[in-house]
N, C-alpha and C positions, 0 to 999 in steps of 0.2 A: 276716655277724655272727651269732654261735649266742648264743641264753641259756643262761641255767644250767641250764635242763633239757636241755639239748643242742639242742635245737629248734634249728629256721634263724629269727631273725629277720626277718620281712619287711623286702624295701630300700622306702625311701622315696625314689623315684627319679623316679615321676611328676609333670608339672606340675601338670596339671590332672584332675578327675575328669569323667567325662562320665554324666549319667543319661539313658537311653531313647533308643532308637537305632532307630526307626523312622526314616520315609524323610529325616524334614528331619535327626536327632540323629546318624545313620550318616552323611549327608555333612558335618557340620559337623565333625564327630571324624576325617574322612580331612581337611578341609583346616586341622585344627588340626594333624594330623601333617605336612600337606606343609610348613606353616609352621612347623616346629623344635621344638614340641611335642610332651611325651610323657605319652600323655591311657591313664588306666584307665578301662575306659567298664563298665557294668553294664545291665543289663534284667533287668524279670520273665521274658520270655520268653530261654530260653539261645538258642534259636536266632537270634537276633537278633547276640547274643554272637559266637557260632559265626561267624556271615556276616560280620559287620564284620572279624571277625579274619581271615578268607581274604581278604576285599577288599583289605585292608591289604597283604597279603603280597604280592597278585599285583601290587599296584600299583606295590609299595617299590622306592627307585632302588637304583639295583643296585651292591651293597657296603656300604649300608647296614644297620642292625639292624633288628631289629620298635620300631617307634614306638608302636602300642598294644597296652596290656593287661588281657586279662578278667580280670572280675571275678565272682563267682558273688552276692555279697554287698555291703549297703550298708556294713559291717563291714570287709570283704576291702579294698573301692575306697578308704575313709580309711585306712587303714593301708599302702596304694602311694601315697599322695599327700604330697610336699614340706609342712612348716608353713610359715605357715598355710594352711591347706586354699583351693584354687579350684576351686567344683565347677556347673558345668551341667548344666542340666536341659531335658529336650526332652521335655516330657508335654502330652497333653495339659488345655488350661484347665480349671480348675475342680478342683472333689476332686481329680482325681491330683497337682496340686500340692503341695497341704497332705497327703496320704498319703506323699508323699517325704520331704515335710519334716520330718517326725512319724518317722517312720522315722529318717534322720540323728539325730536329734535322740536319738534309742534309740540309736543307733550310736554315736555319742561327738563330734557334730559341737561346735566351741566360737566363743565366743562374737565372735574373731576371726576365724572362717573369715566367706568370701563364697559362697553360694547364689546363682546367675542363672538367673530364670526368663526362658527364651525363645520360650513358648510365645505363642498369641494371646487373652492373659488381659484381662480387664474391669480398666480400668487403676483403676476405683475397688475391684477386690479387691485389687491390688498395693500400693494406700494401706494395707488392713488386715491382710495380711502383711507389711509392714514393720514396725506395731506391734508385729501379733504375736508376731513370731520375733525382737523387740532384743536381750533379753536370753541370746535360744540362739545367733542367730549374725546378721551381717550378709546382709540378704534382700535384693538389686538385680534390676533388670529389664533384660534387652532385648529390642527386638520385633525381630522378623528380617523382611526382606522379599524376594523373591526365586523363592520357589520352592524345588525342592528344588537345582536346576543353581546358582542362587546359594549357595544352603550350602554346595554341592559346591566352588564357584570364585570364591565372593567375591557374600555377599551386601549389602542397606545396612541398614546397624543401627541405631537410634534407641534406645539407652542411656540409663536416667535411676536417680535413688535417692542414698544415700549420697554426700557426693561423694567422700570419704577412700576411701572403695570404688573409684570411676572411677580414681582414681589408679593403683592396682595392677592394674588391669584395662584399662585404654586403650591399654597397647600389643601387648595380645590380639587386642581385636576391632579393633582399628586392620591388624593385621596380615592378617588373616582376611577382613577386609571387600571389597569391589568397589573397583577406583581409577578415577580419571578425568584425563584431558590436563587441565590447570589451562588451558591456552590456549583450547583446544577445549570442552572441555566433553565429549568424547565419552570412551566406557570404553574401558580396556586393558583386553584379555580375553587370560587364554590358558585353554583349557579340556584340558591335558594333566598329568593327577597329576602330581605330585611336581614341577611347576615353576611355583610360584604367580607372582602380578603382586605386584613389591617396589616398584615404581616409579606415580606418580602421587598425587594426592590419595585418601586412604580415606573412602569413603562410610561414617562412621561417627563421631560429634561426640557431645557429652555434652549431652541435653540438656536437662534439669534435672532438679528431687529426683524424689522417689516418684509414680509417676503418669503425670507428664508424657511419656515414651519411649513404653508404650501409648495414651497419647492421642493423641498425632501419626500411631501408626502407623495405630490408629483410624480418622483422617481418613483418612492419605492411604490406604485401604481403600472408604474412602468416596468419594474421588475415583475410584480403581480402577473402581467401579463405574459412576458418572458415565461413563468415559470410553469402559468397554466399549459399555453402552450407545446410547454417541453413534456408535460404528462401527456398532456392532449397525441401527441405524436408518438411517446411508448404506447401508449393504449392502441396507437394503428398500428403499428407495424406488427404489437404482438396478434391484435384482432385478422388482420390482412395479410401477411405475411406468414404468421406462423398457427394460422385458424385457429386463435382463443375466443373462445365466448365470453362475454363479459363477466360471468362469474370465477370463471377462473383466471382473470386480470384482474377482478377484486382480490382476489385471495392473493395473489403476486403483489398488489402494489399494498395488501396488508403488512406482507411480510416484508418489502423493503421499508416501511414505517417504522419496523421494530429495531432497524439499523440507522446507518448516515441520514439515508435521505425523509427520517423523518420531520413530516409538517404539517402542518393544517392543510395544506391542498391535496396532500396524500391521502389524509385522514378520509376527505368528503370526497375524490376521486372512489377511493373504493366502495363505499356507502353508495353511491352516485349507480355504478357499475352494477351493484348488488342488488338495488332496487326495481320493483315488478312494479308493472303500467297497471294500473286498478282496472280499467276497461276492458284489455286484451290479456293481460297476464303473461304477457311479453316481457322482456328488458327492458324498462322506460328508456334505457339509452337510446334503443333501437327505433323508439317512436318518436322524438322526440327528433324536428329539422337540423339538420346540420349548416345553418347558419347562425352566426354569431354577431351580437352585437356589442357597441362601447357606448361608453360617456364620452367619452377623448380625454383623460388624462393620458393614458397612452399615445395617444396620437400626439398630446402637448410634451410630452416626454420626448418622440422620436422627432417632434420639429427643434425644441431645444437643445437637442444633442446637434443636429445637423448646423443650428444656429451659432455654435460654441463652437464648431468643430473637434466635439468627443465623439470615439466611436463606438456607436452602439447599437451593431447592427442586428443583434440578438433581440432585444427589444424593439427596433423595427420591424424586424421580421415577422414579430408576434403580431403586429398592427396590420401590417397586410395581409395574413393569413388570415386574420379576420375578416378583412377586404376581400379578399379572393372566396373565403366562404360563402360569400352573400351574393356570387353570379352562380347561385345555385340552377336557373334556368338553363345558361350558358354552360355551365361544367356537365352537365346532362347529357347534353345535346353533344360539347367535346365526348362526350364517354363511348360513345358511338361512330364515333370518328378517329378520332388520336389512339394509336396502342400505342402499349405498352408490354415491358414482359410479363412473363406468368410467373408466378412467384411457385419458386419449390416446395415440395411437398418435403417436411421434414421429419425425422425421425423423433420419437417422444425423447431420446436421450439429447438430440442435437438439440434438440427446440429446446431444453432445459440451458443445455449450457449456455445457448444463443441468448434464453432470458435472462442469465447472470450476467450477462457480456453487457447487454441493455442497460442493467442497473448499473455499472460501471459509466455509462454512456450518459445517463438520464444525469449524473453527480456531478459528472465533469462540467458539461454544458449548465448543470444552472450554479457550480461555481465562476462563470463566466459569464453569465448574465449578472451576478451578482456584480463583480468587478465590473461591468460594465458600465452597473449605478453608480457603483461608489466613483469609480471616473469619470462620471458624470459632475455629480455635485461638488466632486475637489476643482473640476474645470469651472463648473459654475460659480461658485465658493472663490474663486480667483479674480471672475472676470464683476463679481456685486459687491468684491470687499467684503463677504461674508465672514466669521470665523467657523469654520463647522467641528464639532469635533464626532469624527466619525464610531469611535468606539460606543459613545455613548448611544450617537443612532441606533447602530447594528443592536444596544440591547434594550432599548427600549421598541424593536420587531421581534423581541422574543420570545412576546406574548402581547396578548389583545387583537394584533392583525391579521391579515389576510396571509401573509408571507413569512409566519411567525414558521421557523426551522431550529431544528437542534444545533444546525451547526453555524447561525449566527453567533452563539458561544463561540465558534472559535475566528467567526471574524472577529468579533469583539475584541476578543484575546491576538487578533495577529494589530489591530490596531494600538492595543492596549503597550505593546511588546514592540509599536515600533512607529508614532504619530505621526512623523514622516514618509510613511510606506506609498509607494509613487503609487502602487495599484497591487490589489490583492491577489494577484499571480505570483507577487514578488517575495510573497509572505513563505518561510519557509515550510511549515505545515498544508500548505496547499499546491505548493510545486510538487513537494513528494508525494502528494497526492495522486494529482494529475501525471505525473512519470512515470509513476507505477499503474495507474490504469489508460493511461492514454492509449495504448493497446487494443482492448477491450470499445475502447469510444472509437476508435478510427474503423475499426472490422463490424461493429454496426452499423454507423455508418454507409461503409461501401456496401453493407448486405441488404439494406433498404433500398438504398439506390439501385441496383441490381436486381432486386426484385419491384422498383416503379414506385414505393412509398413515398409519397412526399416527406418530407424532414426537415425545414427551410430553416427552425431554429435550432434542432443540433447542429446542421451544418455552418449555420453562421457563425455558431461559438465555437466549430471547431476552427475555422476560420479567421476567428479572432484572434483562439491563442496562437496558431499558427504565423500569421502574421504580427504577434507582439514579441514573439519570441525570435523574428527574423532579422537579422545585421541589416539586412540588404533585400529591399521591396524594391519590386520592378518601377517605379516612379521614377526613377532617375530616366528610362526610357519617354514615359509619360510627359517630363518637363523637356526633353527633346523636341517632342510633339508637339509640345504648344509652342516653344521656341520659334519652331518651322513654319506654322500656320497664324500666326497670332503676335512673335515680336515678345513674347511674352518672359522671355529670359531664362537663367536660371545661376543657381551657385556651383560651383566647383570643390571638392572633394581636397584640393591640393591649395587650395589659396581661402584668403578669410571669410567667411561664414555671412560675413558684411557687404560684401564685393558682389553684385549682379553681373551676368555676360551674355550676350547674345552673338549669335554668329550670321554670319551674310549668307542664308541659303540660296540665296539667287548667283551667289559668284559660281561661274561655271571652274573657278581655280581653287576653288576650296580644296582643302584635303580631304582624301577618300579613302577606305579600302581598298585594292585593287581587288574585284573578285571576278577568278578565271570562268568563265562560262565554255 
């Protein structure tokens, strides 16, 4: 089509527009092409441009055309895009968000188009560009989780915002997303361009307005971390404690993958463990500093619990142990100073059953990290007017992400079975769970302690369930305390729940104990 100045008019032939094509925005744009999609993608940098477009080619099934096309310009990409405009964004959080969007906005973006940020933005800035941007265009979110291999082949998406938005957008990322056996619970994978998974449930549900989508992914980020952790601390106690080499803690955390505690973290823990340093032909584990770093979801996780008041000290725990990794100078320096005991030399028969007892130990505790999450966002879900529906989360992590486990199947299934479930302790397949191994978790436990192992996050989950499962927490001391010093009151046990009382600690007539000395 020519204008009147004879010009070619640009075709408006594209679906969707793609912004920023670094590692996670270059595979989501090949598996928006493998799925039927025809995406114009743009970056600051052209070479980005450049590479995405040779990917594309070399991958394309064969007889087919080019699926995507550069862009030099925010300009160029709306003007190749179908009305109304679909345009994603893969930047990173913070300022580059709002500098894209400020930009479109320059470009001619209108007031029907939809904007998806999928980056891992602070879900309370995605509350304040949704105001911001109403009347430029419609602003939606989704968190991606995965990796870069799941962008590539089907990551799981936690979409939330408009809902008239999820409408015309649901059978995008429906399409794009990770599937799963609906019987099974486990993923179809196939990881070969150009022939996505059409088949099984998509890890990808709407789930609720502005906010909500980064919040969940939030948690379950937070759990990610919990969960590594809880490996990260089987892998010492059996390396330090019961002197495994890392190959034969590969072959152990194989074989508990082939049970309950199978998951993607199991999977690449053991691969991890198994792997030799190219250089030394060492254990890369062994080369490799033992300091750890985050992004801070984690850490936005453990201040948002603290903020709500849910407890989730499991997932805290996991943030400081990262913190406490990183005074690698100072922990040196203590090593040489501070003992500790010498851990027992054990017998190959003891040490065996001791590693059964572990895996009993590892299940419990990240059934309790779990619950931790999920008590999380029903507090939070409470305190934003959210509606979440929890089932559906649990199975849209049961493939594409980082935290994808076998046995979200049966959280799913204990939500499915009971939508009002205060917390996933309460579920009856995971009480009997925990009843029947809680044994095994408490004697590891004490046998790390005992031998000096730190453990900060089985201990705090065992700590949790412990104090969830108790009538009667020592606070009621605690609000004494503050009574005494501070004026600060408390309720009584015997009168209405409504009723404050404080007592005159200064009266020398108060009532007391008589205690004989």
């Amino acid at each position: 089509m020519q204008k009147e100045d004879g010009k070619q008019e640009p075709q408006k032939n594209c679906d969707i527009g793609f912004i920023g094509l670094g590692v996670m925005g270059a595979n989501l744009t090949l598996n928006l092409a493998d799925n039927g999609y025809r995406v114009a993608c743009f970056d600051l940098d052209q070479s980005k441009v450049d590479a995405i477009l040779a990917k594309e080619e070399a991958e394309r099934p064969e007889g087919s055309g080019p699926r995507v096309e550069g862009c030099s310009s925010y300009t160029e990409l709306l003007s190749k895009l179908k009305a109304p405009h679909l345009i994603i964004l893969s930047v990173p959080a913070g300022e580059p968000v709002d500098h894209v969007c400020n930009h479109l906005i320059d470009a001619g973006v209108r007031a029907d188009d939809i904007v998806i940020d999928t980056g891992n933005s602070l879900w309370t800035d995605s509350v304040k560009r949704e105001e911001q941007y109403k009347s430029k265009f419609i602003f939606f979110t989704t968190a991606v989780s995965g990796g870069e291999v799941g962008a590539r082949f089907g990551p799981s998406l936690m979409p939330s915002g408009n809902p008239y938005a999820w409408t015309r957008i649901e059978p995008v990322l429906k399409a794009i997303s990770a599937k799963v056996d609906p019987q099974t619970g486990k993923p179809i994978e196939s990881r070969t361009p150009g022939k996505p998974v059409t088949e099984g449930e998509p890890c990808a549900t709407y789930i609720g307005t502005m906010g909500a989508g980064h919040y969940v992914k939030m948690v379950h980020n937070g759990i990610e971390y919990a969960d590594m952790q809880l490996i990260c601390e089987a892998y010492q106690i059996m390396r330090t404690s019961f002197h495994m080499a890392p190959a034969e803690i590969a072959e152990v955390f194989r074989r508990w993958n082939d049970g309950k505690l199978n998951s993607y973290l199991m999977e690449i823990s053991a691969e991890v463990l198994e792997q030799l340093d190219p250089e030394t032909g060492e254990p890369l584990v062994d080369v490799i500093l033992d300091q750890a770093g985050q992004k801070g979801t984690g850490l936005w996780t453990a201040v948002s619990a603290l903020q709500v008041g849910s407890p989730a000290q499991t997932i805290t725990s996991a943030v400081f142990a990262r913190s406490i990794s990183g005074l690698k100078k100072e922990r040196v320096k203590a090593s040489k100073v501070l003992q500790g005991p010498q851990a027992a030399v054990l017998s190959e028969e003891d040490k065996m059953a001791a590693v059964n007892k572990l895996e009993q130990a590892l299940y419990c505790s990240k059934i309790c990290a779990y619950a931790q999450g999920f008590q999380l966002m029903a507090t939070a879900a409470k305190e934003h007017d959210w509606e979440l529906d929890f089932g559906e989360i649990a199975k849209i992590w049961r493939a594409g992400c980082i935290i994808r486990a076998v046995f979200l199947q049966s959280i799913a299934q204990a939500y499915e079975n009971d939508e009002d479930l205060d917390n996933l302790l309460l579920d009856p397949f995971f009480a009997d769970q925990i009843t029947e191994m809680q044994g095994d978790w408490r004697e590891s436990i004490a046998q790390a302690t005992l031998a000096g192992v730190p453990c900060p996050g089985m201990m705090s989950a065992l700590s949790y369930y412990d104090s969830y499962r108790s009538a009667v927490l020592p606070a009621n001391l605690l609000q004494g305390q503050r009574d005494y010093f501070g004026a600060h009151t408390y309720q009584r046990i015997d009168k209405p729940a409504s009723k404050k009382y404080h007592l005159d600690w200064s009266d020398p007539a108060r009532p007391q104990i008589n205690i004989k000395k």
